[in-house]
N, C-alpha and C positions, 0 to 999 in steps of 0.2 A: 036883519042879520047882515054881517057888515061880509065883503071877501074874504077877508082873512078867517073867519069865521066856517064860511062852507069851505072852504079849501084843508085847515085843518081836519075838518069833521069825514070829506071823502079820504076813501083807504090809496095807501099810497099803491104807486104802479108795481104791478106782479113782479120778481125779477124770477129767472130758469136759472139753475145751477147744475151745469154741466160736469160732468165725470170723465176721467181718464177714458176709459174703457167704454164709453157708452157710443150704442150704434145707432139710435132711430134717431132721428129729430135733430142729427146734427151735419150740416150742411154749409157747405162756401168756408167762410174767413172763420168762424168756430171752428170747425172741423181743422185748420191748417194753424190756429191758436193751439189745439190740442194737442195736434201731433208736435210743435216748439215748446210746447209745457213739459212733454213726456222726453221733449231732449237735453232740455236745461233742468230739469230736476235731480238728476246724478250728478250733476255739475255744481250743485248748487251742496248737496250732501257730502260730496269730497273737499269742498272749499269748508262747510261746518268743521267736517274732523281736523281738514290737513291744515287749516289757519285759524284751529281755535277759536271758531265762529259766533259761538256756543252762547259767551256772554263779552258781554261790551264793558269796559273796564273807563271808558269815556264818558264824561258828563254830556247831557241833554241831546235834541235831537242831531246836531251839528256833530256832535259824539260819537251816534249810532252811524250818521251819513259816511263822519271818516271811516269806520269801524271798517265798513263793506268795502268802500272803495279800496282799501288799503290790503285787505282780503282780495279784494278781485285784482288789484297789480300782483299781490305775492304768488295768487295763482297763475296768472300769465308770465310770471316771470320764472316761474316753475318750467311751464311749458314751452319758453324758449331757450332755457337753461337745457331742458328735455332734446330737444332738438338740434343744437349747438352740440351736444354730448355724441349724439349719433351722426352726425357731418363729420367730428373730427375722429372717430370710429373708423367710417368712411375713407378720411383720405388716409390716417395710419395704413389699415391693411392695403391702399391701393400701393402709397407709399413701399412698402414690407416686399408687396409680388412683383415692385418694380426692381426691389433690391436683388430678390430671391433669383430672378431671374437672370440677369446682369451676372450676379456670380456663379452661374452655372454655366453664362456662357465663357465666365474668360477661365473656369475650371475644364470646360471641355476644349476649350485651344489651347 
């Protein structure tokens, strides 16, 4: 019987499939896998709905790679858009109370 032979015939190696939620048996870098599973998983469900994630309109797997990537810029660029919006929020009303204030003083002299 030749290697290839017994190698095919023994069963392949066990693998564990771990769960969100599961508490015995999971220990070290699993354990800190699960907990960045459980934070990129929301993140992964709002890129679905809010970039039409849904289905890939691109051919082959070069297709599918732009698909994501392109998804995952629109999504960051949501999020700096997000944050750009509330900075200049920010300096408006800082802006406003500097105004505010100014003309109450030269109203009360």
């Amino acid at each position: 019987m030749s290697i290839r032979a017994i190698a095919a015939t023994q069963p392949p190696i066990p693998r564990r499939v771990f769960i969100s939620g599961q508490k015995r048996g999971v220990f070290g870098v699993i354990k800190r896998e699960l907990r960045r599973r459980s934070a990129i998983e929301p993140v992964i469900g709002h890129v679905k709905t809010d970039s039409h994630l849904g289905r890939c309109h691109l051919k082959g797997r070069d297709g599918d790679a732009a698909n994501v990537v392109l998804s995952a810029v629109g999504h960051n660029l949501r999020l700096v858009l997000a944050w750009l919006r509330m900075l200049l929020r920010l300096i408006l009303i800082a802006l406003w109370r500097r105004l505010t204030v100014q003309t109450a003083i030269k109203q009360a002299s």
